[in-house]
C-alpha positions in Angstrom: -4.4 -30.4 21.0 -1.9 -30.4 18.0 -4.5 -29.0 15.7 -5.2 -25.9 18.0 -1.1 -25.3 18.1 -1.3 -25.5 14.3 -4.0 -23.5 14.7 -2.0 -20.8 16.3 1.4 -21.4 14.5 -0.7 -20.2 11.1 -2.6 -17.0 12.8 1.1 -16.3 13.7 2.2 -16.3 11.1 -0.4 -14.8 9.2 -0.1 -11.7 12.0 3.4 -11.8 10.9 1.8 -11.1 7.2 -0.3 -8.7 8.3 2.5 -6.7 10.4 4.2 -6.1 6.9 1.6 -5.3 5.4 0.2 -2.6 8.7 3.0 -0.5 8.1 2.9 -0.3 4.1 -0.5 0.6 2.7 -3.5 2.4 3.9 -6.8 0.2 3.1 -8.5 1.8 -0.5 -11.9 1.0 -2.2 -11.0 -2.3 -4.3 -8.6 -3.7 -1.9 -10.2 -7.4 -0.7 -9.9 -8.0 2.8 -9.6 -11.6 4.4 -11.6 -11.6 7.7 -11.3 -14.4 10.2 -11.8 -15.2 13.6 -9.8 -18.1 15.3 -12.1 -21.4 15.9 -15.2 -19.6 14.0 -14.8 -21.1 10.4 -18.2 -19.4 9.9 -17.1 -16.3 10.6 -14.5 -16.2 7.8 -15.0 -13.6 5.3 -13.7 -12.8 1.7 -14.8 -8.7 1.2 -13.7 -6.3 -1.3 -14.0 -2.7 0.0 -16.8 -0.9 -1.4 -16.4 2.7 -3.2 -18.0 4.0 0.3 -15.1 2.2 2.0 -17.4 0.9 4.4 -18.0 -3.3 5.1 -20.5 -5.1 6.7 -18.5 -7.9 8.7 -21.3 -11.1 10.3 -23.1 -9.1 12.7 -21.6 -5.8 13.1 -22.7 -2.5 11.9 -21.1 -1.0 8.9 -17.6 -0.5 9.0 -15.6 1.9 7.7 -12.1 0.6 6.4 -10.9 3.2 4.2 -8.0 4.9 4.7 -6.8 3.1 7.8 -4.1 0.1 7.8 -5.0 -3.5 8.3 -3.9 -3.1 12.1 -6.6 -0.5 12.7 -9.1 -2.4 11.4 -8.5 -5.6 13.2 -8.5 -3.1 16.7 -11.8 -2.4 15.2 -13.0 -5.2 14.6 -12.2 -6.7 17.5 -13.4 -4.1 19.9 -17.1 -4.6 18.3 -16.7 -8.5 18.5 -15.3 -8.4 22.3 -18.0 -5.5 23.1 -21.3 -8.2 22.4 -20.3 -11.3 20.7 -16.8 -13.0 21.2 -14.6 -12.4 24.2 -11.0 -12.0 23.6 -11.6 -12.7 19.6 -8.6 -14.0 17.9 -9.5 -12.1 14.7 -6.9 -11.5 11.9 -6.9 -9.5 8.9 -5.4 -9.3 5.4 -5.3 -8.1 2.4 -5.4 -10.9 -0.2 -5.4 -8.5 -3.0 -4.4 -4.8 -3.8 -6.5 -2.3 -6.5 -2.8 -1.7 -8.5 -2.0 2.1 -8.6 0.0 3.5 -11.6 2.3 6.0 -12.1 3.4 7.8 -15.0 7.1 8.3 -16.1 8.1 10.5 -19.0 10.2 12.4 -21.1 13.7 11.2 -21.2 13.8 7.7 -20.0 14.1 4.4 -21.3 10.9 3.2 -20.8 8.3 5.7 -21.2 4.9 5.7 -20.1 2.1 4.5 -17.2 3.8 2.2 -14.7 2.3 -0.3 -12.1 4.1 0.8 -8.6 4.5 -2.0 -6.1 1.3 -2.4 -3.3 3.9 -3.8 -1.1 6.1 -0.9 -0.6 5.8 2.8 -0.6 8.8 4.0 -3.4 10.4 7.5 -3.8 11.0 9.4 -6.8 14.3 7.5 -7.5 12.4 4.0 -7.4 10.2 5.7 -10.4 13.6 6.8 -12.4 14.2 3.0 -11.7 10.6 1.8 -13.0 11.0 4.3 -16.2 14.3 1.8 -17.0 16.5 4.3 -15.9 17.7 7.4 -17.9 18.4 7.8 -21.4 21.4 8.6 -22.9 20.1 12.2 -23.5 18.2 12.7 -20.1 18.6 16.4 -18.2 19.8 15.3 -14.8 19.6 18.8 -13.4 15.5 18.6 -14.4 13.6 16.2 -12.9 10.0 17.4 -12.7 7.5 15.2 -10.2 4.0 16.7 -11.1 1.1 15.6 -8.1 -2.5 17.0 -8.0 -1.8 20.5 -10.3 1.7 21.2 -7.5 5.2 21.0 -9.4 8.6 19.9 -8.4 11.6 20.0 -9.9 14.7 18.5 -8.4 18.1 18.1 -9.8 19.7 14.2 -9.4 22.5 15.5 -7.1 19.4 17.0 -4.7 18.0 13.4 -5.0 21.1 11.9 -4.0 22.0 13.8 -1.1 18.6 13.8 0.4 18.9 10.2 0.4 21.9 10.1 2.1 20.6 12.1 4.9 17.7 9.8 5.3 15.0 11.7 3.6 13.0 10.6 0.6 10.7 12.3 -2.1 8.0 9.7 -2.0 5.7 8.8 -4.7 2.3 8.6 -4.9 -0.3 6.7 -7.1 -0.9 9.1 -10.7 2.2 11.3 -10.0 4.4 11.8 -13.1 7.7 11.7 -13.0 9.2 13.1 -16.1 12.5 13.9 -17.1 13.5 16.4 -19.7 16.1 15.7 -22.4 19.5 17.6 -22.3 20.0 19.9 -25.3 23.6 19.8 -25.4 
């Protein structure tokens, strides 16, 4: 009986994991996904997502996992293992690791160049000055240019500021650039 309360302590807490991780990211080809159902050690399943973005879980059809957060896909999962094989499945899944997504910040910062952006957290454009080491000494503050997919922004630091204090952010995406020009005064 203590081993089936352990049991249930750790899928807990590993839902507890998961919860954090639901709200965060969106599943992409390269993630690997941890599979497991509760009491079925041979179900357990180590997957990376394939460019297709579609898995093939034990005995279920193809899958597809892209694009949808890890609470979708254990809905899905579980609907397919209730439907013909496992009533009630106590199925968790996670992300054990993340493809890394870059960004890039230049121009005027300290630290120039392609920067690893946290799987863990989305981050607005402010987060990214903060990545690029802040601003240099000779940085345009009235010119900060976010470039995404051929579209261009620019936003002056005092726009940044007050639309964080009203609760809105610019967020970033993976292979935005951030860049900031220098001052020429």
């Amino acid at each position: 009986m203590k081993w089936r309360l352990k049991l249930c302590i750790s899928y807990v807490l590993a839902s507890g994991l998961a919860l954090a991780q639901d709200s965060v990211r969106r599943i992409v080809a390269g993630d690997v996904l941890v599979i497991n159902v509760a009491e079925e050690l041979d179900m357990k399943q180590n997957l990376r997502v394939p460019t297709d973005g579609k898995i093939t879980y034990w005995l279920l059809d193809p899958v597809v996992v892209t694009n949808k957060t890890v609470a979708e896909v254990r809905q899905q999962l579980y609907t397919m293992l209730d439907k013909d094989y496992i009533i009630k499945p106590a199925i968790s899944v996670e992300v054990s690791e993340y493809v890394k997504h870059y960004i890039n910040v230049t121009g005027s910062f300290l630290k120039q160049g392609r920067v690893e952006i946290p799987a863990e957290r989305p981050i607005d454009i402010l987060d990214a000055i903060g990545l690029g080491g802040g601003f240099s000494p000779r940085a345009d503050k009235n010119k900060i240019i976010l470039r995404r997919k051929g579209q261009v922004s620019t936003y002056t630091k005092k726009q940044l500021d007050k639309l964080y204090s009203e609760g809105n952010r610019v967020m970033i995406e993976p292979d935005d650039t951030v860049e900031v020009q220098e001052s020429i005064l």
